[in-house]
TORTOR-173815 format. One record per atom (N, C-alpha, C, O): x, z, y; atom name. Coordinates in steps of 0.02 Angstrom, whole numbers, plus 32768, in hexadecimal, padded with zeros to 4 digits. Each point is the difference from the previous one (the first is absolute). Layout:
// TORTOR-173815
{{X Z Y} CA}
...
This chain:
// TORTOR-173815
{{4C7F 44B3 AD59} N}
{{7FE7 8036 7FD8} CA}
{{7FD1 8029 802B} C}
{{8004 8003 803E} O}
{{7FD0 801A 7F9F} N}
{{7FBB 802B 8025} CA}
{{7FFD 8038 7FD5} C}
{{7FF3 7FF4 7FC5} O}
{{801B 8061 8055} N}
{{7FF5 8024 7FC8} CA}
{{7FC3 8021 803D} C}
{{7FF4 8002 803D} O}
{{7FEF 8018 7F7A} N}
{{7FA9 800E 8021} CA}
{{7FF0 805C 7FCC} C}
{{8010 800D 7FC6} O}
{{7FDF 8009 8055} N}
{{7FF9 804A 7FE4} CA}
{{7FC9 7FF5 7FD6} C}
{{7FCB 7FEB 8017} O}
{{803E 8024 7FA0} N}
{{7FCF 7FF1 7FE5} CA}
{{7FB3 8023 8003} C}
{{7FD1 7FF0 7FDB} O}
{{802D 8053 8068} N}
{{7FC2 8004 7FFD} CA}
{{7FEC 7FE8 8045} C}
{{7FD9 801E 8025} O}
{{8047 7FA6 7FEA} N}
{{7FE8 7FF8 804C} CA}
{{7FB6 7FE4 7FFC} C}
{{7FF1 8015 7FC8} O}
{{7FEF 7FD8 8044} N}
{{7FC1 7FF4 7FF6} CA}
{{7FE8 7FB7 801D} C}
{{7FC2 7FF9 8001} O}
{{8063 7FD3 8015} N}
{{800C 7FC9 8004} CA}
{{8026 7FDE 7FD1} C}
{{800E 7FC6 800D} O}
{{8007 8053 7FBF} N}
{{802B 7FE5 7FB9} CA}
{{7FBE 7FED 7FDF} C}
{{7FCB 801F 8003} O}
{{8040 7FB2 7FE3} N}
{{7FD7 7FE5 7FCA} CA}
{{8015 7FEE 7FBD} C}
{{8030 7FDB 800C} O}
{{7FCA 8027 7FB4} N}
{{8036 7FDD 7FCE} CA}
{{7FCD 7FE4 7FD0} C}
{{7FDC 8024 7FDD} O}
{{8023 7F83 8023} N}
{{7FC9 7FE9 7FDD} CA}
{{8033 8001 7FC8} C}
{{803C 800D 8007} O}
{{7F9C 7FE1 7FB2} N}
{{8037 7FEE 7FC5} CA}
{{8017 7FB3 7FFC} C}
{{7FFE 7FDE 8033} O}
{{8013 800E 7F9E} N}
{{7FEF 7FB7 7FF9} CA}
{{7FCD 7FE9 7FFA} C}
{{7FDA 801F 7FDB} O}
{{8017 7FBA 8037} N}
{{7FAA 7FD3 7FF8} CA}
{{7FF3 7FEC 7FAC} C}
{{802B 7FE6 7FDD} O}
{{7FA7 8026 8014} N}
{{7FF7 7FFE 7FB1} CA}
{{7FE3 7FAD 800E} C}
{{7FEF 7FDE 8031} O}
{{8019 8019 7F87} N}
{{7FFA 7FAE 7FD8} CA}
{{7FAE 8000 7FE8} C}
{{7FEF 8006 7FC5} O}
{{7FE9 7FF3 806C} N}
{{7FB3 7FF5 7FDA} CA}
{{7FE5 7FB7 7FDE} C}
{{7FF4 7FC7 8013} O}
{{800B 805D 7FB4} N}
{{7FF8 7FCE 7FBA} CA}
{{7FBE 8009 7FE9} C}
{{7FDE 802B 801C} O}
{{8007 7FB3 7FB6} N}
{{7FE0 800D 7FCD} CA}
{{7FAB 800F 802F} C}
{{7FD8 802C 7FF2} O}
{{8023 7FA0 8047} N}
{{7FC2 8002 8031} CA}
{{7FC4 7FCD 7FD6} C}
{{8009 7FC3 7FF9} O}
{{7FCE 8056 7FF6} N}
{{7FB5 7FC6 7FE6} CA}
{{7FF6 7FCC 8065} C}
{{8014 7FFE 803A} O}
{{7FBC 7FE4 7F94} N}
{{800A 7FCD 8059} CA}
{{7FDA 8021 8025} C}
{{8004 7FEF 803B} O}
{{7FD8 803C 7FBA} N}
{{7FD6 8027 8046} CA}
{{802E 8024 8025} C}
{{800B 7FF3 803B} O}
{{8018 8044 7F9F} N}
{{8047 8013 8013} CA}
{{8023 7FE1 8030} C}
{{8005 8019 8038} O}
{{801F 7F9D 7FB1} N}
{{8022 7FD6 8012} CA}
{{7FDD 7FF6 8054} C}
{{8020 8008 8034} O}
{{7F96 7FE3 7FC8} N}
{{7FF2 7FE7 8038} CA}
{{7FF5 8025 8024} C}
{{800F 7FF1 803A} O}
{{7FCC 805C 7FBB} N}
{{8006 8037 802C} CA}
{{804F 8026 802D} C}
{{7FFE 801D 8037} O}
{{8030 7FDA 7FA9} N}
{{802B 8019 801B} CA}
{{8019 7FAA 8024} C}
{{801E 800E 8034} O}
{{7FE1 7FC2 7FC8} N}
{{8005 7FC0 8025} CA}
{{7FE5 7FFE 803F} C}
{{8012 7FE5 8035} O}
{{7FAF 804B 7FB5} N}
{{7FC6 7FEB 8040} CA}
{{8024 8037 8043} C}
{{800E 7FEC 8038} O}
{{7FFC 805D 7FAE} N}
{{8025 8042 801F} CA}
{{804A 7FED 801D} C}
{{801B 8021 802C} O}
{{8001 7FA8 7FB7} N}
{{8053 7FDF 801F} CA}
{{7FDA 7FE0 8042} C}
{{8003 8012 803B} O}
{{7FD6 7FB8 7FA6} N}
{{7FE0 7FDB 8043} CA}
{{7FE2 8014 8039} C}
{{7FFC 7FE0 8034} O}
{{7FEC 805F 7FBC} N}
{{7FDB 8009 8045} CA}
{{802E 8048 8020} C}
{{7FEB 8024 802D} O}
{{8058 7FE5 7FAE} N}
{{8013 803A 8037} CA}
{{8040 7FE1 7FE9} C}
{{8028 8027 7FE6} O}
{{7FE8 7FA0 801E} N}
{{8055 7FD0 8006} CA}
{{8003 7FBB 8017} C}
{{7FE8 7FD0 7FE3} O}
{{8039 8032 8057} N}
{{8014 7FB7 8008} CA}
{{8032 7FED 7FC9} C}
{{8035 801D 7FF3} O}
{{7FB1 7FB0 7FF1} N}
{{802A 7FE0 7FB0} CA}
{{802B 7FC7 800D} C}
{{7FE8 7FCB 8014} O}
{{805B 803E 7FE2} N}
{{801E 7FC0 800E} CA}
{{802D 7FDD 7FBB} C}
{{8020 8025 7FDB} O}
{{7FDE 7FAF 8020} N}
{{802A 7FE8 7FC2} CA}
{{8052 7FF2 800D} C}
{{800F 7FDA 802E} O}
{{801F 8042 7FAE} N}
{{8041 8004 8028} CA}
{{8029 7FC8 7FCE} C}
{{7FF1 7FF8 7FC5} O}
{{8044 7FE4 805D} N}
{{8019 7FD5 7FCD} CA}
{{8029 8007 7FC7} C}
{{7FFC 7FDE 7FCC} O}
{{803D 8062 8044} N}
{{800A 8022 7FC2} CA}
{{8004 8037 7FF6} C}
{{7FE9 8021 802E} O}
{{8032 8009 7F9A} N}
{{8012 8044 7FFF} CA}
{{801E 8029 8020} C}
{{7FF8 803C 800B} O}
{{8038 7F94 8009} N}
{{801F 8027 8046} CA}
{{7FF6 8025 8035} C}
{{8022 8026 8022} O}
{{7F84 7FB7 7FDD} N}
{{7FEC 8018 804F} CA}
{{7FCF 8036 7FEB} C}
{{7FD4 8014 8027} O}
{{8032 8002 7FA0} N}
{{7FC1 8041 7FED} CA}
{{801A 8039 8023} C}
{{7FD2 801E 801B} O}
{{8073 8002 7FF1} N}
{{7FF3 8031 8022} CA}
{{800B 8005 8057} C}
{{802D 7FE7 8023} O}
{{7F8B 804A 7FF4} N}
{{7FF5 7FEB 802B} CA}
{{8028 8026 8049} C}
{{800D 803C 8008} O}
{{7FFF 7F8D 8023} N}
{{8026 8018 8040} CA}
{{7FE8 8030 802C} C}
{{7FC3 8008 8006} O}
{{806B 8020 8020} N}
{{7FEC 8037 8021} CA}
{{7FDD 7FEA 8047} C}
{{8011 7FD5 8028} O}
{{7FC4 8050 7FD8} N}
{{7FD6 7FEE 802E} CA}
{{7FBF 802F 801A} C}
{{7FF7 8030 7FDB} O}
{{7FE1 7FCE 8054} N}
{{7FB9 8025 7FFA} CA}
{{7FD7 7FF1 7FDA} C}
{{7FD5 802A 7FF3} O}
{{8029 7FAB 7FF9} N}
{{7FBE 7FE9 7FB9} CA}
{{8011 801C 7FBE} C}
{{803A 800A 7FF0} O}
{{7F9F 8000 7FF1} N}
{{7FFB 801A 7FB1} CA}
{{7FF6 7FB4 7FDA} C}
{{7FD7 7FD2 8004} O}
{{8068 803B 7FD5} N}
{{7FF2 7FB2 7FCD} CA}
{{8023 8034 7FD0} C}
{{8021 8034 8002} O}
{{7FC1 7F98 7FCA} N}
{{8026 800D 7FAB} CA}
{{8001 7FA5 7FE6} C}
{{7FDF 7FCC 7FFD} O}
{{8063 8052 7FF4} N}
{{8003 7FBE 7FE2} CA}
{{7FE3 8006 7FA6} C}
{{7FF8 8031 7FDD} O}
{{7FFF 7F8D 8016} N}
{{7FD4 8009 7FC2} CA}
{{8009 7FCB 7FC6} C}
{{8017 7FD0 801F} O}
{{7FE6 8022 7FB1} N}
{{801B 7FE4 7FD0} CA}
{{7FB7 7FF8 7FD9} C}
{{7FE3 8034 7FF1} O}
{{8002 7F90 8000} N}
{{7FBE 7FEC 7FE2} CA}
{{8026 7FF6 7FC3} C}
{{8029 7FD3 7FFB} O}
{{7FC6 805C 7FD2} N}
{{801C 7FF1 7FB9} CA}
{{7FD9 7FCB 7FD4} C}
{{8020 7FE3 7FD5} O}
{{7F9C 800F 8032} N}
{{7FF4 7FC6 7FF3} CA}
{{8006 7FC6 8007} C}
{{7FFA 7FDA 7FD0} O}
{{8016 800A 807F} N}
{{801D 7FB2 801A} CA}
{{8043 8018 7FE9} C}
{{8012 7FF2 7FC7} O}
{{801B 8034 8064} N}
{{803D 801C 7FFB} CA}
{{8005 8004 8040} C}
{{8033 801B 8014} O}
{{7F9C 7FCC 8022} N}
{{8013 7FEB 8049} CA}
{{800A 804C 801F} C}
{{7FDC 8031 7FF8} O}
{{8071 7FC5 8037} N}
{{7FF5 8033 8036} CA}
{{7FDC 7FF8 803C} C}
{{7FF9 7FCB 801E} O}
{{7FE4 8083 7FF7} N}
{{7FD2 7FF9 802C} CA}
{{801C 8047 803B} C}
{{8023 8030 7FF2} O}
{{7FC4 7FC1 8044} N}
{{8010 8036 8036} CA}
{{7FC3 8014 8004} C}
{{7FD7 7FD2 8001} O}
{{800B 807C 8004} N}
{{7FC7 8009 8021} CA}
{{8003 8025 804C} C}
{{8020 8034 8007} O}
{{7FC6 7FB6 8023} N}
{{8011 802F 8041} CA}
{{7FA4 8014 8011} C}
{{7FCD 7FE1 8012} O}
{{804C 8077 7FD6} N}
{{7FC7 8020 801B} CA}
{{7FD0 7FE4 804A} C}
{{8019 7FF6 8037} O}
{{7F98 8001 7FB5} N}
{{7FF4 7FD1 8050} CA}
{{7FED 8046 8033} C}
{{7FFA 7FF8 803C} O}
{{8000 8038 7FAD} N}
{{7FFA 8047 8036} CA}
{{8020 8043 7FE8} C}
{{7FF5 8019 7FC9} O}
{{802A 7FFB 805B} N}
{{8020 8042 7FE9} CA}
{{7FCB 8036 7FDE} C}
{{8008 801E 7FCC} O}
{{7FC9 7FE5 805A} N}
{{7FBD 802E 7FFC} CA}
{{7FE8 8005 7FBB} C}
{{7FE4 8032 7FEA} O}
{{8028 7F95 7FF4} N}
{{7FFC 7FF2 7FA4} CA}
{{802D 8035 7FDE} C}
{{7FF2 801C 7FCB} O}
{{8051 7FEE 8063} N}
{{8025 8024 7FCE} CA}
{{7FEF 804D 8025} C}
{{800E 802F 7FDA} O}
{{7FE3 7FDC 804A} N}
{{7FDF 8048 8019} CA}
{{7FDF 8008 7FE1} C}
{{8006 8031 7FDC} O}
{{7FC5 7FA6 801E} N}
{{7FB9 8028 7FC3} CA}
{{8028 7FF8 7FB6} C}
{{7FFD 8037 7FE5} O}
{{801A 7FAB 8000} N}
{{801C 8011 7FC8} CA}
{{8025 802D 7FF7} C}
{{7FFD 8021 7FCC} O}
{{803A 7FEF 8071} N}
{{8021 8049 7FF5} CA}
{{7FE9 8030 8028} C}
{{8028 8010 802C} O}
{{7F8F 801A 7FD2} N}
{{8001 801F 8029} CA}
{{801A 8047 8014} C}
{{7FEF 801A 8036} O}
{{803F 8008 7F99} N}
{{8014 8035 7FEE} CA}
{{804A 7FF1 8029} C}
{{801B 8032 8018} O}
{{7FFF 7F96 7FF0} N}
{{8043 7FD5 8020} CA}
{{7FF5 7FFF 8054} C}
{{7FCA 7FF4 801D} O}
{{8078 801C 8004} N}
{{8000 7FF7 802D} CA}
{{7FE3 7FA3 8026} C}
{{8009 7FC6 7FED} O}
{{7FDA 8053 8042} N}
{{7FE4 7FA8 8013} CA}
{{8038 7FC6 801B} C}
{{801F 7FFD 8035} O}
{{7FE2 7FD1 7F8C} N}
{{8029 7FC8 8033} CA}
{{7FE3 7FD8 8012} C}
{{8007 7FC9 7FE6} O}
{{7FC5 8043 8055} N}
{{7FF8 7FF5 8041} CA}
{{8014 8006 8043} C}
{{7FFE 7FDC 8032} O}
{{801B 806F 7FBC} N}
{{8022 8014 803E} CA}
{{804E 7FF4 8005} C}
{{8024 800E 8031} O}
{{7FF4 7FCF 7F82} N}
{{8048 7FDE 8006} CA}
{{801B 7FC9 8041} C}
{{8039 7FE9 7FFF} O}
């Protein structure tokens, strides 16, 4: 167990990851193209292995609702998720 003060400022609380549906194929291939170039993509053999182990890397495990295939993504630089959160403390310096 980990209790964390909820205004500590290293807490983060994502929600659940939403279900994106209903993409035209430009859609489809634009956000394909944004996985590829800031995720190492691996194909995992089953469901089992979607959630991801503790470690220094950023992965999400991921569920392709169109094949059905599970997939691991492991962030390829931390620095991706700095500029995306920049209001967030940096995990870089984790």
């Amino acid at each position: 167990m980990c209790l964390v003060a909820l205004q500590d400022p290293g807490l983060t609380v994502f929600s659940d990851p939403p279900l994106v549906r209903g993409l035209d194929g430009d859609q489809q291939e634009a956000l394909a193209t944004a996985l590829r170039r800031d995720f190492d993509i691996r194909e995992l053999g089953d469901r089992s292995q979607l959630a991801p182990e503790a470690g220094d890397e950023i992965r999400i495990g991921y569920l392709d609702a169109h094949s059905r295939r599970p997939f691991m993504l492991n962030l390829k630089d931390r620095a991706i998720a700095d500029a995306a959160l920049p209001d967030r403390p940096s995990l870089s310096a984790a």
